[in-house]
Structure formats: structure tokens, C-alpha cells
C-alpha positions in Angstrom: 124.4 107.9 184.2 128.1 107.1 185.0 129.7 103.5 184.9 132.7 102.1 186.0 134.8 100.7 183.3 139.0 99.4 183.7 139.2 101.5 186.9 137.3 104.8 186.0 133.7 106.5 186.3 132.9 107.5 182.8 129.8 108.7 181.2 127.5 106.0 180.3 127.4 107.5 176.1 131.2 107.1 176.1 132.0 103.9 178.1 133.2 101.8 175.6 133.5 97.9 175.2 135.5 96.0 172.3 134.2 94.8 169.9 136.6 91.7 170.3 135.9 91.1 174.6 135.6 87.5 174.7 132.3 88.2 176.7 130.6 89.2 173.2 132.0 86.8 171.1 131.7 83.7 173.2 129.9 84.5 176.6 133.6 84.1 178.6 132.7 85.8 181.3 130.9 86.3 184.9 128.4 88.7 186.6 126.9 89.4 189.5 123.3 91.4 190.3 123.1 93.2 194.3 120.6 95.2 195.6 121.2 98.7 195.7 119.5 100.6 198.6 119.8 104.1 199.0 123.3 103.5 198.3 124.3 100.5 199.9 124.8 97.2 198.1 123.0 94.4 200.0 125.4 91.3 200.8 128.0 92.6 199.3 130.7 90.3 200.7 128.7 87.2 199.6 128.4 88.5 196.1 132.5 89.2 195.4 132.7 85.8 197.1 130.4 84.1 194.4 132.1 86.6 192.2 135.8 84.9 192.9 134.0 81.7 192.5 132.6 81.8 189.0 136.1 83.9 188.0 138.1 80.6 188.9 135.5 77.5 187.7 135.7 79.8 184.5 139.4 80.0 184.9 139.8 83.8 185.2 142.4 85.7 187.2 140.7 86.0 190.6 138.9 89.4 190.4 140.3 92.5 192.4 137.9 93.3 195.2 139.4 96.0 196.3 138.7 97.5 192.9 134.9 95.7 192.6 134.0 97.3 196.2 135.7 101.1 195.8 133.7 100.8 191.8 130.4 99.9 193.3 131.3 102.7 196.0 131.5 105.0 193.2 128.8 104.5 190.6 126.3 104.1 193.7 127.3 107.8 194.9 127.1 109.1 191.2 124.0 107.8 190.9 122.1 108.2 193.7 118.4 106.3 193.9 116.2 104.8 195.8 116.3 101.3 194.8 118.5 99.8 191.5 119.6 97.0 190.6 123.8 97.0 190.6 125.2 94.7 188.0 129.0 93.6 188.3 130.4 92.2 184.7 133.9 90.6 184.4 134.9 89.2 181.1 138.0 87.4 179.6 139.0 90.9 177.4 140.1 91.6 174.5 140.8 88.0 172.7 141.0 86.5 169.8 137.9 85.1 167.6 137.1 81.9 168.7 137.2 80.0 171.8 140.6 81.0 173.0 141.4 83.2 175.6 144.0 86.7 174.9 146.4 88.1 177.1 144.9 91.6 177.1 143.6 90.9 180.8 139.9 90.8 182.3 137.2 94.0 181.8 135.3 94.9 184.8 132.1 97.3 184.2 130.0 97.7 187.4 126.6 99.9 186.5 123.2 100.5 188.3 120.1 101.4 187.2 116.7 102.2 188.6 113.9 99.5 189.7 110.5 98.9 191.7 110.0 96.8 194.7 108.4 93.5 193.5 105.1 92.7 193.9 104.5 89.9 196.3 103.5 87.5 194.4 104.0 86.5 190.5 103.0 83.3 188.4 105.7 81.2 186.9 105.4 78.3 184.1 107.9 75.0 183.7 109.9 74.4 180.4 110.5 71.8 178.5 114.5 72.0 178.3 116.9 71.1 181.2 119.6 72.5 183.0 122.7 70.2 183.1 123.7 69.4 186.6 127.0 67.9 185.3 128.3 70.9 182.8 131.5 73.0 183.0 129.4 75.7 184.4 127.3 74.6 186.8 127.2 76.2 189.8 128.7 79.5 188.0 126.8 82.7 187.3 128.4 83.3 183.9 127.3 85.7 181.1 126.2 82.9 178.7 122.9 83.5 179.4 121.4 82.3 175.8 119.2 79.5 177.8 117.2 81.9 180.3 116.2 84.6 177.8 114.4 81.9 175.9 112.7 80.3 178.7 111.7 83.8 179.9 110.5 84.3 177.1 108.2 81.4 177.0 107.5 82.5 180.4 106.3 86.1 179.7 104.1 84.4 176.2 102.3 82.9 179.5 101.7 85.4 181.2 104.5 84.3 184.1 107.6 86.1 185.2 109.5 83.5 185.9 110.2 79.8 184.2 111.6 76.6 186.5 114.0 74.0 185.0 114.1 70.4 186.0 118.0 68.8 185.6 119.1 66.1 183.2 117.8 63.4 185.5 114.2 65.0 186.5 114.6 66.8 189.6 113.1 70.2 190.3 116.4 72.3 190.1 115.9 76.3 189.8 114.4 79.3 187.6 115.8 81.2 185.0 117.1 84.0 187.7 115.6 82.7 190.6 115.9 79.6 193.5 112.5 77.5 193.8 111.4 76.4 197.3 108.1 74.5 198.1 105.9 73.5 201.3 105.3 70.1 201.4 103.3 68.3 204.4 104.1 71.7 206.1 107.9 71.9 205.9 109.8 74.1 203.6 112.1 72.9 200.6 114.8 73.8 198.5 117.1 71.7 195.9 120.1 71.1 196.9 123.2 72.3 194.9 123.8 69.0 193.6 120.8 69.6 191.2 122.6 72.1 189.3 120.7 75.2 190.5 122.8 78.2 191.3 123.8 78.7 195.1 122.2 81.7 195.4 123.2 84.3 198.6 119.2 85.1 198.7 118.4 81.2 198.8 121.4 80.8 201.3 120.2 83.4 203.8 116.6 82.5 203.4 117.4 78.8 203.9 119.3 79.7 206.8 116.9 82.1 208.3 113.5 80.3 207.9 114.9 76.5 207.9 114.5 74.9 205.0 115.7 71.6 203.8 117.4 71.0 201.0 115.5 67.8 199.4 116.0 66.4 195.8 112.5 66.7 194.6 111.2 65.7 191.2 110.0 68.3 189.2 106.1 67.3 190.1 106.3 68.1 194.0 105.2 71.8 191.9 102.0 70.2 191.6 101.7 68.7 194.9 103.4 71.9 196.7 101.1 73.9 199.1 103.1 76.6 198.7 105.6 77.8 196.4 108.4 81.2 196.3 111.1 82.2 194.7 113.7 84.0 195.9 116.6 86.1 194.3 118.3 89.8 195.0 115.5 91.4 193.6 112.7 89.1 194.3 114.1 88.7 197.9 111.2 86.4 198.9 108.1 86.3 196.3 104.9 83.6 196.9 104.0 82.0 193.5 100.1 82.2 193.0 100.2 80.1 189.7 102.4 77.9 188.5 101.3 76.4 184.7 98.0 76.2 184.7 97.5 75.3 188.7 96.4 77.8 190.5 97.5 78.5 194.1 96.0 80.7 196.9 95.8 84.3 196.2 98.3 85.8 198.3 101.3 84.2 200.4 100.6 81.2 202.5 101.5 80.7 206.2 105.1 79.4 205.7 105.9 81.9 203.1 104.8 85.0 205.0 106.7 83.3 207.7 110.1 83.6 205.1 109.0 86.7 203.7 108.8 88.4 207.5 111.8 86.9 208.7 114.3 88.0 205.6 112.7 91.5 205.7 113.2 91.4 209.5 117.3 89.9 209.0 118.2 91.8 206.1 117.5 95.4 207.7 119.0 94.2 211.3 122.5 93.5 208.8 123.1 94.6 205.8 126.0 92.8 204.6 125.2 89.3 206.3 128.1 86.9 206.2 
């Protein structure tokens, strides 16, 4: 396996990360996850764009794509696959302890590895902690990740892939690496950004492509939804057949067959939508 780190392929055993990079010690640092197929990264321009983004709300230098896209170039051709999941990870560097930032400069790693198609449908639970629509983050896809590993991890005690978050004031907002849309009286829903959820590129395209509204919805249109999906890089579109203890109809409804055709149709016509 071969990573890029700081500008070079290197063997996977012998790419090496300090000790000290502010993205151990403190979480100071963003990421990205693409699709890889067969050697092409799906939306690629939309994820350095989110990339920049999250670099600047975290106060980062701006990130250098010409670097990002020639890496993800590389490890993609050194490791050649069917499908993987490509994950881009720029940190503050070497810094001091604490919460201060050094002068050392950013690290950039960019490595794949293998994955399966999702199924097409899943089960996902709610949790009983927020996400902060007002925070310094919001709206960034940083590496302080601490709150979705342990809602996953409720999630996967119940059986679910997946765990949904309401926002400090109630509202349905998003999943622990997922967006959350639901069918209500027929018509399709997303939150808005505004809830705190994460503007996703699959949401974006998918809401685009399909027509959904973005609606603030309290956190128990889950139990009045007739349908329910997630979508994410990896998930692209995937129905929700169980959500808690509710059980919905075994296999994708009407509308989100509708979604799941339509992306699978739009994706492969362009591969790099902007």
C-alpha cells in the first residue's frame, strides 16, 4: 500500500506522522472521504472546494490543490481497485502541546483503501446528545471526530449503521457521517444548513437532482416520515428500513428509488459534477 505524505508516495509501513502534529494532540485539522472508482475520484472538485472551506473556518493556510489532485492522482494509480474509499487529511503540523498552533506548516496524507458497495438499505437509531448548530465548527468537516465514534457506537450496540442527531434547539439536523432526508405527505426533505448538519456534496447533488426541500423539521417527523435515506460518498443514496424501534417498509419506497435511480443515472453521465 503506498500513501502520500508532504509531497511523496511512500510505503504505507514507513510513512510517518509526528508524534507532536496538532491533529493528534488536539484534533486541528480537516479531511475529506471521495469515492474512488476504478481510479477516478468522484466529485472531486466539490471535495477540494469543501476542503478549502474547512482549511479556512479552522484557520489553516488554504490547502494546495494542485498538490491534493496530482496526490490523489498518484496513490489511486499505485493502488489500483475496484472501489475504495480515498481519504484526504490536512492537519495544523508539527506544534506545540496545547491548543496553540506551530510554524512548522500543514501535513497532507491522502490514502485509499478497499470497500464494498453498500447495501440498499440499513437501520439507523437517534441519540440522545446534540450537535451544536452555533459552534466554531459547524459546517466544517474537521478531524475531531470524538462525538460520532460514540454515537456510532451506540448505533452498532443496536444493531444500526448509522445514528441521527437533533441540534441544540430540537431540529432533526444530520448522522454521524451521513445527511438525513424524509418523505413527508409525498415530498422529499432535507435540513437546511442552518441546523448545523454538514453541507454534504452527496446531499447537494441529490437535493439538486431529485428536488428536495430543505425544511427545519423537528427531530419527530422520523416518526411520522414515509420514507427515510441517507446519503454520503459511500452510501450515495441508502433507504432506511428501521429507524429506533419503528419499522419501515422492507426495501426503498417510491420517492427513494426515485433518488436512488436518478443519482446512479447523474453520477455515471459526469463524474466530477460541479
Amino acid at each position: 500500500m503506498k500513501i502520500w505524505l508532504d509531497g511523496a508516495l511512500r510505503d504505507a509501513d514507513g510513512a510517518r506522522v509526528s508524534v507532536f502534529d496538532h491533529g493528534l494532540t488536539v484534533g486541528d485539522g480537516v479531511f475529506e472521504t471521495i469515492k474512488a472508482d476504478h481510479g477516478r475520484a468522484f466529485a472531486l472538485t466539490r471535495h477540494l472546494e469543501r476542503l478549502t472551506t474547512s482549511a479556512r473556518g479552522l484557520g489553516l493556510p488554504d490547502p494546495d490543490l494542485d498538490e491534493v489532485r496530482h496526490g490523489c492522482e498518484a496513490v489511486m494509480a499505485a493502488n489500483p481497485m475496484a472501489l475504495g474509499r480515498l481519504r484526504l487529511t490536512y492537519t495544523g503540523g508539527v506544534s506545540p502541546l496545547g491548543s496553540d498552533r506551530g510554524d512548522a506548516g500543514p501535513t497532507l496524507v491522502i490514502a485509499l483503501s478497499e470497500t464494498a458497495r453498500r447495501p440498499d438499505t440499513t437501520a439507523a437509531v437517534t441519540v440522545p446528545w446534540t450537535r451544536n448548530e452555533r459552534g466554531a465548527l459547524t459546517g466544517l468537516k474537521t478531524t475531531s471526530y470524538g462525538e460520532n465514534v460514540v454515537a456510532l457506537a451506540r448505533a452498532r450496540e443496536q444493531g444500526a449503521s448509522e445514528a441521527l442527531f437533533a441540534n441544540t434547539v430540537g431540529a432533526l439536523c444530520e448522522g454521524t457521517g451521513s445527511n438525513v432526508f424524509v418523505v413527508l405527505d409525498g415530498e422529499l426533505h432535507t435540513p437546511p444548513l442552518h441546523s448545523g448538519c454538514l453541507a454534504g456534496i452527496t446531499r447537494a447533488l441529490t437535493a439538486g437532482w431529485a428536488g428536495a426541500k430543505e425544511t427545519d423539521l423537528p427531530l419527530d417527523a422520523l416518526e411520522r416520515a414515509e420514507e427515510i435515506f441517507l446519503t454520503s460518498t459511500l452510501r450515495d443514496v441508502q433507504a432506511v428500513t428501521r429507524i429506533d424501534g419503528r419499522q419501515l417498509p422492507d426495501g426503498p419506497g417510491p420517492v427513494t428509488a426515485e433518488a436512488m435511480r436518478i443519482f446512479d443515472e447523474q453520477s455515471a453521465a459526469d463524474f466530477d459534477p460541479r
